[in-house]
PDB file of N, CA, C and O in Angstrom:
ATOM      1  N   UNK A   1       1.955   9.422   8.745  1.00  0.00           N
ATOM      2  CA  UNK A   1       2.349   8.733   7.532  1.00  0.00           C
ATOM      3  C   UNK A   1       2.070   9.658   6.349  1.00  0.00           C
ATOM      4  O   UNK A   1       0.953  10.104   6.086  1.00  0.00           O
ATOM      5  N   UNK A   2       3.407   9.954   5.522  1.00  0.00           N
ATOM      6  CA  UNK A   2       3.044  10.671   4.295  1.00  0.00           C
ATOM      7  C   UNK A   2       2.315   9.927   3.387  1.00  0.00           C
ATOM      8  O   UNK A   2       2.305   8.699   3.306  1.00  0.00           O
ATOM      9  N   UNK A   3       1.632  10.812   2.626  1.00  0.00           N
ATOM     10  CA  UNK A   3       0.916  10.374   0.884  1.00  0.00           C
ATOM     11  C   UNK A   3       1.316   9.525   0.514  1.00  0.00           C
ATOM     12  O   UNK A   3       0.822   8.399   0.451  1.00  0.00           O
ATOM     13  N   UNK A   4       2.728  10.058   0.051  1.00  0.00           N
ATOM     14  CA  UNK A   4       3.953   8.973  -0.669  1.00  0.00           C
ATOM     15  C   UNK A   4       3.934   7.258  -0.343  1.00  0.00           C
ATOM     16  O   UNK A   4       3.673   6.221  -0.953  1.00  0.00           O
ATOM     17  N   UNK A   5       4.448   7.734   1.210  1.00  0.00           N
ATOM     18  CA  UNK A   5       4.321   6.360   1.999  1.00  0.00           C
ATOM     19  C   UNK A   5       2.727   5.087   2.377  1.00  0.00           C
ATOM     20  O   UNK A   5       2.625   3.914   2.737  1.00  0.00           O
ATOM     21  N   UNK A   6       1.879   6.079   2.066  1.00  0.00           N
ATOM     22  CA  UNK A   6       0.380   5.392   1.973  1.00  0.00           C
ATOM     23  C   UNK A   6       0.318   4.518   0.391  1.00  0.00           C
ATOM     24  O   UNK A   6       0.242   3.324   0.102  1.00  0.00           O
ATOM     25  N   UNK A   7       0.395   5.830  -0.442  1.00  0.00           N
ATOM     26  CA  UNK A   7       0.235   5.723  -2.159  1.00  0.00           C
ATOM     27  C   UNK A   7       1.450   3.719  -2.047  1.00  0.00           C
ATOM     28  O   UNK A   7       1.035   2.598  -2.342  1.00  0.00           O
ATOM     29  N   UNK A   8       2.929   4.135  -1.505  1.00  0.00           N
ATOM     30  CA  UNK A   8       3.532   2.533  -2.106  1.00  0.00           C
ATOM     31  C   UNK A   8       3.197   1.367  -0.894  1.00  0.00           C
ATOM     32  O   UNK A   8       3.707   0.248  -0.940  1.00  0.00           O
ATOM     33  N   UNK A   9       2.354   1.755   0.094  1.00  0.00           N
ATOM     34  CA  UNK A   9       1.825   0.850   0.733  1.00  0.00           C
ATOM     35  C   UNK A   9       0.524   0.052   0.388  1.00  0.00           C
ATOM     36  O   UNK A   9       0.253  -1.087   0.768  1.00  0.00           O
ATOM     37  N   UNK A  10      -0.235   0.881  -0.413  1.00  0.00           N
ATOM     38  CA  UNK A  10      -1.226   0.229  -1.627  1.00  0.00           C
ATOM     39  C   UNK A  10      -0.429  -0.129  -2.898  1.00  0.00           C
ATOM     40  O   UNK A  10       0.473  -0.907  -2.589  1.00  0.00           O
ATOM     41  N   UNK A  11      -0.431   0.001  -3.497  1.00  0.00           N
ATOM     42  CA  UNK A  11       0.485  -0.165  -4.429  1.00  0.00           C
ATOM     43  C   UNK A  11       1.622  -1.513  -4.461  1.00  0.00           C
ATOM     44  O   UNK A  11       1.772  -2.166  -5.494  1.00  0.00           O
ATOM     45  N   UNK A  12       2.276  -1.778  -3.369  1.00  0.00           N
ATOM     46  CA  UNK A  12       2.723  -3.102  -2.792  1.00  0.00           C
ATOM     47  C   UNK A  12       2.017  -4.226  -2.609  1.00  0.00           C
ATOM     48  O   UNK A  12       2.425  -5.318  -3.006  1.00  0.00           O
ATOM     49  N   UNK A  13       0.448  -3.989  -1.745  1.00  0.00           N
ATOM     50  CA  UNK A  13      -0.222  -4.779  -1.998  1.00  0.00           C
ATOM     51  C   UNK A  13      -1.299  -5.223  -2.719  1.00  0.00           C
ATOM     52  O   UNK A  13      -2.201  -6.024  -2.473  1.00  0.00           O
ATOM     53  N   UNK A  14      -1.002  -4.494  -3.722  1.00  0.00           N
ATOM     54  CA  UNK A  14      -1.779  -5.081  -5.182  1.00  0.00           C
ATOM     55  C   UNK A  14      -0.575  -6.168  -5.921  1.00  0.00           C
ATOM     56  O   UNK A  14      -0.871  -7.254  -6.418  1.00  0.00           O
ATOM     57  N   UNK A  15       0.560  -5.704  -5.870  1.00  0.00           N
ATOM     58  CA  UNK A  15       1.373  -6.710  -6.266  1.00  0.00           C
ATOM     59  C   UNK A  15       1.995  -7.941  -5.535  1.00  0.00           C
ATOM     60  O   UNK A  15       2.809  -8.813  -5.841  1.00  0.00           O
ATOM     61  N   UNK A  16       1.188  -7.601  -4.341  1.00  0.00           N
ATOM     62  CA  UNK A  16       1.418  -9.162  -3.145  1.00  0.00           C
ATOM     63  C   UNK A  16       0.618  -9.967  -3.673  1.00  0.00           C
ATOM     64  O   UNK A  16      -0.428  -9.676  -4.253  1.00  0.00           O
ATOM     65  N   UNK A  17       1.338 -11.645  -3.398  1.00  0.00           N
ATOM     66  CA  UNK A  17       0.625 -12.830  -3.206  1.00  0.00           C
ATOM     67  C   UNK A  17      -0.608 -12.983  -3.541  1.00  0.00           C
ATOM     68  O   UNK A  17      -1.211 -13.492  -4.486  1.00  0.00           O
ATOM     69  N   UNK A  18      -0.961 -12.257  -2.249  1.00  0.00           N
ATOM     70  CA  UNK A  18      -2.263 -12.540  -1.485  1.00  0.00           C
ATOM     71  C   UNK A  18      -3.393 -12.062  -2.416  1.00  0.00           C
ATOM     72  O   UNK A  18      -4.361 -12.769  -2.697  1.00  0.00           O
ATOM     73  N   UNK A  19      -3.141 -10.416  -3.017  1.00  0.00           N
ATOM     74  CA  UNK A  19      -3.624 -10.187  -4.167  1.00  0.00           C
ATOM     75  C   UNK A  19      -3.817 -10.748  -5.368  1.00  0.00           C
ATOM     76  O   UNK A  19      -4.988 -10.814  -5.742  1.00  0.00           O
ATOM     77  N   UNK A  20      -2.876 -11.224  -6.160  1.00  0.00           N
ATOM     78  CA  UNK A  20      -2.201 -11.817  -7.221  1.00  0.00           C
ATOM     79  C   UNK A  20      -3.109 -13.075  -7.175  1.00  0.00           C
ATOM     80  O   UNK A  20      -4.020 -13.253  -7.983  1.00  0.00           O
ATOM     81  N   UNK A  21      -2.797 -13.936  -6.173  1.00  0.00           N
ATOM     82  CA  UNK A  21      -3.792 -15.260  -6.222  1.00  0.00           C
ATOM     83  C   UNK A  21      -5.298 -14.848  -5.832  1.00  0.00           C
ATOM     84  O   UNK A  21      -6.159 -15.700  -6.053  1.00  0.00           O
ATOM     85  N   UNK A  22      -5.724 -13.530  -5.231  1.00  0.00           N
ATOM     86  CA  UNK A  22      -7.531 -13.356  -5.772  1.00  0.00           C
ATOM     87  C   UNK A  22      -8.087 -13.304  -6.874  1.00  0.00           C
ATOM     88  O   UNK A  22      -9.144 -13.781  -7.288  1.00  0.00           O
ATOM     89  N   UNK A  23      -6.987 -12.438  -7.518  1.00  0.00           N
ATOM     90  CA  UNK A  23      -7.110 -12.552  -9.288  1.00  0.00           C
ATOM     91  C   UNK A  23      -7.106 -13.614  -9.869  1.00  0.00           C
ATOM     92  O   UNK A  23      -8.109 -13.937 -10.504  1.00  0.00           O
ATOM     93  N   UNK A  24      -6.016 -14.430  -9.821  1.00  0.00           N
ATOM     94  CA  UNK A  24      -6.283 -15.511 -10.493  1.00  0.00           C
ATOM     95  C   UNK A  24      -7.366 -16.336 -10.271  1.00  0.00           C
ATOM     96  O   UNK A  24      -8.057 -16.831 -11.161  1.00  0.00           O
ATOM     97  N   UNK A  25      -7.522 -16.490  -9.019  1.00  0.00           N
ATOM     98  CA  UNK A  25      -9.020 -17.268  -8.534  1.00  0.00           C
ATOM     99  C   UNK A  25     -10.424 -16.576  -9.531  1.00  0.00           C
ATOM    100  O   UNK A  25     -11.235 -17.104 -10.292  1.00  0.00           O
ATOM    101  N   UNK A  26     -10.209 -15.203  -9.083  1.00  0.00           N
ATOM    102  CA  UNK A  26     -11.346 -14.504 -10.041  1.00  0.00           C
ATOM    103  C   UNK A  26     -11.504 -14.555 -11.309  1.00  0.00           C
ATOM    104  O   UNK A  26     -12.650 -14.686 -11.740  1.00  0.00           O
ATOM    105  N   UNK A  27     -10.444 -14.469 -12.174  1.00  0.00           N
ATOM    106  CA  UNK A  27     -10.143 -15.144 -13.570  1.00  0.00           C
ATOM    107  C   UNK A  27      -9.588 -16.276 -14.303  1.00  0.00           C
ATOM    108  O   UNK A  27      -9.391 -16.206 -15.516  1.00  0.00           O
ATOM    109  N   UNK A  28      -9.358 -17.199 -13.691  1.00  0.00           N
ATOM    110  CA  UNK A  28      -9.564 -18.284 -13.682  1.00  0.00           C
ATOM    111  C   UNK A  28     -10.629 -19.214 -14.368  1.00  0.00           C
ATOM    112  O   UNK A  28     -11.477 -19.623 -13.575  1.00  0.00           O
ATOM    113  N   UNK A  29     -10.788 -19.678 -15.788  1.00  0.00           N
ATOM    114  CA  UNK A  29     -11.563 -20.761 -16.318  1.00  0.00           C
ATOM    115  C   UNK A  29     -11.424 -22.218 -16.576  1.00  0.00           C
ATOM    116  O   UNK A  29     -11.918 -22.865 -17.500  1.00  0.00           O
ATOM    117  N   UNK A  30     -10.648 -22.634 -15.575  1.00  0.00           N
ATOM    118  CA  UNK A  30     -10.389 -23.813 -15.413  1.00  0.00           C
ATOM    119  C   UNK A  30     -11.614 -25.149 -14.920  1.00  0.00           C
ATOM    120  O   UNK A  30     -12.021 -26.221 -15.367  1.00  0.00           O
ATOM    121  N   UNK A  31     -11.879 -24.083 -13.492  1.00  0.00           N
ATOM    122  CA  UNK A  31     -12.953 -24.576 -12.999  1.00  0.00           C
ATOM    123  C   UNK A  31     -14.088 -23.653 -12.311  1.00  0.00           C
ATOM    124  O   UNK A  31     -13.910 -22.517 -11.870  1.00  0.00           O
ATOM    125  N   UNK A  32     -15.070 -24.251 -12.315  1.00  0.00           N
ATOM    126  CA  UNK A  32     -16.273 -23.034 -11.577  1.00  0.00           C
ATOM    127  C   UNK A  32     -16.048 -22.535 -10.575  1.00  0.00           C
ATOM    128  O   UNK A  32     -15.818 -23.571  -9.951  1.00  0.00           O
ATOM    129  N   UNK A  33     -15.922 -21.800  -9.896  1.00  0.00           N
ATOM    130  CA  UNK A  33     -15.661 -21.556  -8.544  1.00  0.00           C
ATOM    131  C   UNK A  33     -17.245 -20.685  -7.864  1.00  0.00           C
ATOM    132  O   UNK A  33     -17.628 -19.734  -8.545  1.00  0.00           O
ATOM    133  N   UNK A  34     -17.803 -20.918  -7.010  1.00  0.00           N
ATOM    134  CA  UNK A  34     -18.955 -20.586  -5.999  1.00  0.00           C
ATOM    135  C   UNK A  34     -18.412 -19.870  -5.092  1.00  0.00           C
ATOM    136  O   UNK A  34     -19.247 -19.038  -4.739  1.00  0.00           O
ATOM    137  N   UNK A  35     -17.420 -19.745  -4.507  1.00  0.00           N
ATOM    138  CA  UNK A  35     -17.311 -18.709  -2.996  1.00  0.00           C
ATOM    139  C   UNK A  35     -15.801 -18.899  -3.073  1.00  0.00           C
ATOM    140  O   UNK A  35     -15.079 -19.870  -3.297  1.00  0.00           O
ATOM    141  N   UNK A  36     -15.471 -16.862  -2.648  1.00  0.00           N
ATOM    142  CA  UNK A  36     -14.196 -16.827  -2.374  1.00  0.00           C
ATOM    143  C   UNK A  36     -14.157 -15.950  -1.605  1.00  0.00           C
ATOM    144  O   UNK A  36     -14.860 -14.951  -1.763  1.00  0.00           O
ATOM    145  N   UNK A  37     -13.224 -16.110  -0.444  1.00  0.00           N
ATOM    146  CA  UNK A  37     -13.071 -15.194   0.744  1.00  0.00           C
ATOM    147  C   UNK A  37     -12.160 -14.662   0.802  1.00  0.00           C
ATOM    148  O   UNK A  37     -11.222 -15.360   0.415  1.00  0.00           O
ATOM    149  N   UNK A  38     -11.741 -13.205   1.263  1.00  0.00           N
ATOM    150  CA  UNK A  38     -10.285 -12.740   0.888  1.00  0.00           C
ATOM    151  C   UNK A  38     -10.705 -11.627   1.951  1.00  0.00           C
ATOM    152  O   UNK A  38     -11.690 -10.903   1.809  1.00  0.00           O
ATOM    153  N   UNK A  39      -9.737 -11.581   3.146  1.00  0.00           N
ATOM    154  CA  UNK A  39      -9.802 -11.023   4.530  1.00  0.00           C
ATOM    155  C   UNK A  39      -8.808 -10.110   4.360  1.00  0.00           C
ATOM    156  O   UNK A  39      -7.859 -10.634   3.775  1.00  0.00           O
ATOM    157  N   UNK A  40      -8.576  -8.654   4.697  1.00  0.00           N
ATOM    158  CA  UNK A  40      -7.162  -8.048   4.988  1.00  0.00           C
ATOM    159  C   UNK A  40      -7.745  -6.425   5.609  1.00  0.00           C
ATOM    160  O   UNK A  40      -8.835  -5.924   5.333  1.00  0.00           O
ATOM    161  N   UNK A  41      -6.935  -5.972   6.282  1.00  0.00           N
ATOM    162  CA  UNK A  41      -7.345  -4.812   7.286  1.00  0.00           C
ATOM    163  C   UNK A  41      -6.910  -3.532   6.388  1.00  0.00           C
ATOM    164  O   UNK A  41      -5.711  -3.606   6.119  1.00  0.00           O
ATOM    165  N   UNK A  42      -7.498  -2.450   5.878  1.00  0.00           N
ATOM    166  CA  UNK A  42      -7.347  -1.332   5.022  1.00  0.00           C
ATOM    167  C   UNK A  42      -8.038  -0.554   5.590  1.00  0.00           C
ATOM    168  O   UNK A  42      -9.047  -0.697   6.280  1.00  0.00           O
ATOM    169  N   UNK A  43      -7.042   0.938   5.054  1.00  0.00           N
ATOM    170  CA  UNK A  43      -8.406   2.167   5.433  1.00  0.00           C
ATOM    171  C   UNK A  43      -9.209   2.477   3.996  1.00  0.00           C
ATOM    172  O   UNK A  43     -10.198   3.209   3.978  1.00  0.00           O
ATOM    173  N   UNK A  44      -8.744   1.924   2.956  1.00  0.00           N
ATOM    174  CA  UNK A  44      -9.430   2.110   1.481  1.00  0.00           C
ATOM    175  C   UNK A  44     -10.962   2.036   1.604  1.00  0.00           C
ATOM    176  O   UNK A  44     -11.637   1.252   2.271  1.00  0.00           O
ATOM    177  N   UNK A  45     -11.224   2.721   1.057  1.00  0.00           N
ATOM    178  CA  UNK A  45     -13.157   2.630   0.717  1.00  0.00           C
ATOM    179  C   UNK A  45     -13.546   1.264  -0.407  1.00  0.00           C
ATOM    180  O   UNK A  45     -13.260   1.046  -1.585  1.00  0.00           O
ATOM    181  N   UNK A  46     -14.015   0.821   0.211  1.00  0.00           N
ATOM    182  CA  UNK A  46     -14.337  -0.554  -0.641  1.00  0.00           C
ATOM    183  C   UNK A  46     -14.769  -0.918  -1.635  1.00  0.00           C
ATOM    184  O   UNK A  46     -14.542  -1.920  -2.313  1.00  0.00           O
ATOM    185  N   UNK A  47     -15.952   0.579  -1.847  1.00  0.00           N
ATOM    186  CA  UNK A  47     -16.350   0.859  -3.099  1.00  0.00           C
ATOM    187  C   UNK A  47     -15.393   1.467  -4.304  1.00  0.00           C
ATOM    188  O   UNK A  47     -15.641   1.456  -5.510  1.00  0.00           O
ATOM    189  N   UNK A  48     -14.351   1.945  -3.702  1.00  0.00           N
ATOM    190  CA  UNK A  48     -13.165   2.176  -4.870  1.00  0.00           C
ATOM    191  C   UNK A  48     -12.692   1.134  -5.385  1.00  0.00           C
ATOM    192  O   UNK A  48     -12.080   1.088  -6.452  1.00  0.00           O
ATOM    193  N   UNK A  49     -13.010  -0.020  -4.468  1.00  0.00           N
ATOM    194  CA  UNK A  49     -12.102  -1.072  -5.505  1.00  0.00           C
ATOM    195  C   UNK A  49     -12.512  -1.882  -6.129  1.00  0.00           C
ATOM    196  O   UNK A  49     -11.801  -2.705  -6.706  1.00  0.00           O
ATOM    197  N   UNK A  50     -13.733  -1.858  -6.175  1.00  0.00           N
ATOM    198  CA  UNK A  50     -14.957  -2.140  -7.576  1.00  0.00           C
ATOM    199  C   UNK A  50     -14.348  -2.310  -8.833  1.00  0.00           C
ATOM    200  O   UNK A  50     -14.516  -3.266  -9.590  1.00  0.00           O
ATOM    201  N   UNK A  51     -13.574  -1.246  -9.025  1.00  0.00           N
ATOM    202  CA  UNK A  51     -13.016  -1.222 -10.282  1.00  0.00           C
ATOM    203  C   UNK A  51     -12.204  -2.111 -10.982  1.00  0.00           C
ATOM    204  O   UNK A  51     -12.120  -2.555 -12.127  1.00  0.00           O
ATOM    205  N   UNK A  52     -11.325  -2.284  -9.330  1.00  0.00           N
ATOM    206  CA  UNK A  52     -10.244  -3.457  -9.926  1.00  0.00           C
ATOM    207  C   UNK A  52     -10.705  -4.746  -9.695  1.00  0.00           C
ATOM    208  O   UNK A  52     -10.032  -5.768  -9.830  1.00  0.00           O
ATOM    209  N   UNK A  53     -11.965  -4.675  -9.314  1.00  0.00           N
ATOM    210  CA  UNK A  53     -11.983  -6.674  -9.558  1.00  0.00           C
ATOM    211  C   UNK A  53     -12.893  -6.239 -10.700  1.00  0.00           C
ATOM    212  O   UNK A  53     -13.899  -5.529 -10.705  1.00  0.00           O
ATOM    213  N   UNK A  54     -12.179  -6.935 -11.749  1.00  0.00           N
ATOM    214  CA  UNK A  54     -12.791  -7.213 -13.333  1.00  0.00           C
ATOM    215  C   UNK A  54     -11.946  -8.077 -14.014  1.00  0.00           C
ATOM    216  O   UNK A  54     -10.828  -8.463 -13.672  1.00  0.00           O
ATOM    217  N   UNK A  55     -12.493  -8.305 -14.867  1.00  0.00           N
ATOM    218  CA  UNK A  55     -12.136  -9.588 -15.665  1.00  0.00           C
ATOM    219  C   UNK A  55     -10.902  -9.258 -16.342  1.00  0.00           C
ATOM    220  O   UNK A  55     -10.421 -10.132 -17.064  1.00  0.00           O
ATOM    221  N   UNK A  56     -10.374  -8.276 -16.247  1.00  0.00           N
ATOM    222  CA  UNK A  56      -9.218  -7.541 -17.510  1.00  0.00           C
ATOM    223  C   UNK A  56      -7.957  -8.065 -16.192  1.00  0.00           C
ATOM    224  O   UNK A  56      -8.074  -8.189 -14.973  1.00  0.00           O
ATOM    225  N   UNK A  57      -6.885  -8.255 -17.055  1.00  0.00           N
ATOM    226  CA  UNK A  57      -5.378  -8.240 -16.190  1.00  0.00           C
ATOM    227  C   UNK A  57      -5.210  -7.160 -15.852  1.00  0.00           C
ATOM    228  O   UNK A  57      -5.466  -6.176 -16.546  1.00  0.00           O
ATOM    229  N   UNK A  58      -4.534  -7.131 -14.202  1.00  0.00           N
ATOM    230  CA  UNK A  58      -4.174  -5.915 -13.376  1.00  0.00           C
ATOM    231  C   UNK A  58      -2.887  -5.439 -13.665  1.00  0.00           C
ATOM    232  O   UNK A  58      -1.919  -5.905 -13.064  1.00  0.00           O
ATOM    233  N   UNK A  59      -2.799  -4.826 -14.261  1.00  0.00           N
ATOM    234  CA  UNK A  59      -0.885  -4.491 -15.180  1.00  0.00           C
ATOM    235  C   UNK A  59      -0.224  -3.164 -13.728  1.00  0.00           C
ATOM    236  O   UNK A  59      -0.482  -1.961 -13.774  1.00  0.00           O
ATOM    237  N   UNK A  60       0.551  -3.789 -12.689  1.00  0.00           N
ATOM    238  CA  UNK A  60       1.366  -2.865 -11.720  1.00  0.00           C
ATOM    239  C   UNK A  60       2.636  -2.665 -12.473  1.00  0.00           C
ATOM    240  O   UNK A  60       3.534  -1.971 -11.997  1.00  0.00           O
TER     241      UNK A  60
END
């Protein structure tokens, strides 16, 4: 698998669903929320993605 093809295979799923509604769950002040689980199989380092769970909108 090329770069290319890795780089829009991340990149896709930041703008999936599945993504999209962790965020909102995470930023979300509607109601309190205590526990959220979010399962998916990656070779990404986990600690890279520290970054993107924050309170700011994820602009893809």
């Amino acid at each position: 698998m090329s770069q290319s093809e890795i780089t829009k295979g991340v990149v896709n799923y930041f703008k999936s669903d599945q993504w999209q509604e962790l965020m909102r769950q995470l930023t979300q002040t509607d109601e309190e929320i205590y526990h959220i689980h979010m399962y998916w199989e990656n070779r990404v380092e986990a600690e890279s993605l520290k970054s993107l769970l924050n309170p700011q909108p994820i602009l893809l």
